[in-house]
C-alpha positions in Angstrom: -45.5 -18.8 13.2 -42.5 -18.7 16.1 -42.9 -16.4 19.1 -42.8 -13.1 17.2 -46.7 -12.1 17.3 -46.0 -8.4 18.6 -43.0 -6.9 17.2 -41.5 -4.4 19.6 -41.2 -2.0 16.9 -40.3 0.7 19.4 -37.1 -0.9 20.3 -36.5 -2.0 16.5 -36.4 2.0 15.6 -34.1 2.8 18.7 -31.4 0.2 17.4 -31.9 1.8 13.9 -31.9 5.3 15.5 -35.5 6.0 13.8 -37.8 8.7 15.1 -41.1 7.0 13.6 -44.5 8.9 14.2 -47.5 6.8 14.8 -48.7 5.7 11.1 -45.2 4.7 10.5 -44.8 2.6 12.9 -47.9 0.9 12.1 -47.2 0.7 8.6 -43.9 -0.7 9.3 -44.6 -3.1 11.7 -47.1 -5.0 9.6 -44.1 -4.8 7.0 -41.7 -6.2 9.5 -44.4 -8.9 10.8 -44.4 -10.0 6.9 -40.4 -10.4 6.2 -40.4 -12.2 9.4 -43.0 -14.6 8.2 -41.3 -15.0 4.9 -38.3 -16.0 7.0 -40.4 -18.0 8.8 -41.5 -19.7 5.4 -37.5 -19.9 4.2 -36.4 -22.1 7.1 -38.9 -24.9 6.0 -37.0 -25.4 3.1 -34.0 -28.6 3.4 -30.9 -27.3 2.7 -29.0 -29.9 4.3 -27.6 -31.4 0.6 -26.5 -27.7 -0.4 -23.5 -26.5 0.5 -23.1 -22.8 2.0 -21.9 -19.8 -0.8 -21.1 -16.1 -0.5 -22.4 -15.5 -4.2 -24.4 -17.4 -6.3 -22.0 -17.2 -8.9 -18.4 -18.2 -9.4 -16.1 -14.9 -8.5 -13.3 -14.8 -10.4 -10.5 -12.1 -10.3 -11.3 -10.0 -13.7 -8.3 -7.2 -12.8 -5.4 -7.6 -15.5 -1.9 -8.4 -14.6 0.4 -6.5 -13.4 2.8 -5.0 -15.0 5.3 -2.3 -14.6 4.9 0.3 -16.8 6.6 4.4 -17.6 5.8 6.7 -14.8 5.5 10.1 -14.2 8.7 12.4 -13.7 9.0 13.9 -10.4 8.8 17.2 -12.5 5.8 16.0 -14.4 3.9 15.0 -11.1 3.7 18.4 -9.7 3.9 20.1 -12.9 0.0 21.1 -12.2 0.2 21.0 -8.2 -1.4 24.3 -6.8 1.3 24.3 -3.6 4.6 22.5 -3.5 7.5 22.6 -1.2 11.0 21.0 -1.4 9.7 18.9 -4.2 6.6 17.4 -2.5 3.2 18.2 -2.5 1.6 20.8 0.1 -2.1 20.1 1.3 -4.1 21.6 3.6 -3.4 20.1 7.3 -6.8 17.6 8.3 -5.0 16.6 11.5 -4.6 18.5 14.7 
C-alpha cells in the first residue's frame, strides 16, 4: 500500500465539516483505510489502450424539437394570479 497507513481522519471531518465522536471516527476510518486500498487496487489496472469517457454510455439529446406552438393570452396568463399590477405579475419582494 502507498504512504497512507494513518489516515488523519480528524482533518478529513474538518474539510467535510463533520463533528464525529469517538466510535465514529474509528468506524470510519477503517472504512476510509479500505476505499483508499481499493483505489490503491484500481490504479494496477492498464488503461493505457482505453480512451477516457464521462459516461459509460453513449448520451444522446432525447428532448424533442422545437417548435413554436399557441401561447397563453396576456389575459389568460394572469387570469388566476393572486396580485397583479399594470398587467404584470406582483410577488413578494426577496431582494433588499
Amino acid at each position: 500500500m502507498s504512504e497512507r497507513n494513518n489516515i488523519d481522519i480528524d482533518y478529513v471531518a474538518n474539510l467535510a465539516r463533520l463533528e464525529l465522536t469517538a466510535d465514529e471516527k474509528a468506524k470510519f476510518s477503517g472504512q476510509l483505510e479500505d476505499i483508499l486500498k481499493y483505489f490503491d487496487k484500481l490504479n494496477t489496472i492498464d488503461v493505457s489502450g482505453e480512451e477516457p469517457m464521462a459516461h459509460p454510455f453513449p448520451v444522446f439529446n432525447v428532448l424533442g424539437e422545437d417548435k413554436p406552438s399557441a401561447t397563453l393570452s396576456q389575459e389568460d396568463a394572469l387570469a388566476n394570479a393572486p396580485k397583479q399590477r399594470n398587467q404584470q405579475l406582483v410577488v413578494p419582494k426577496v431582494v433588499e
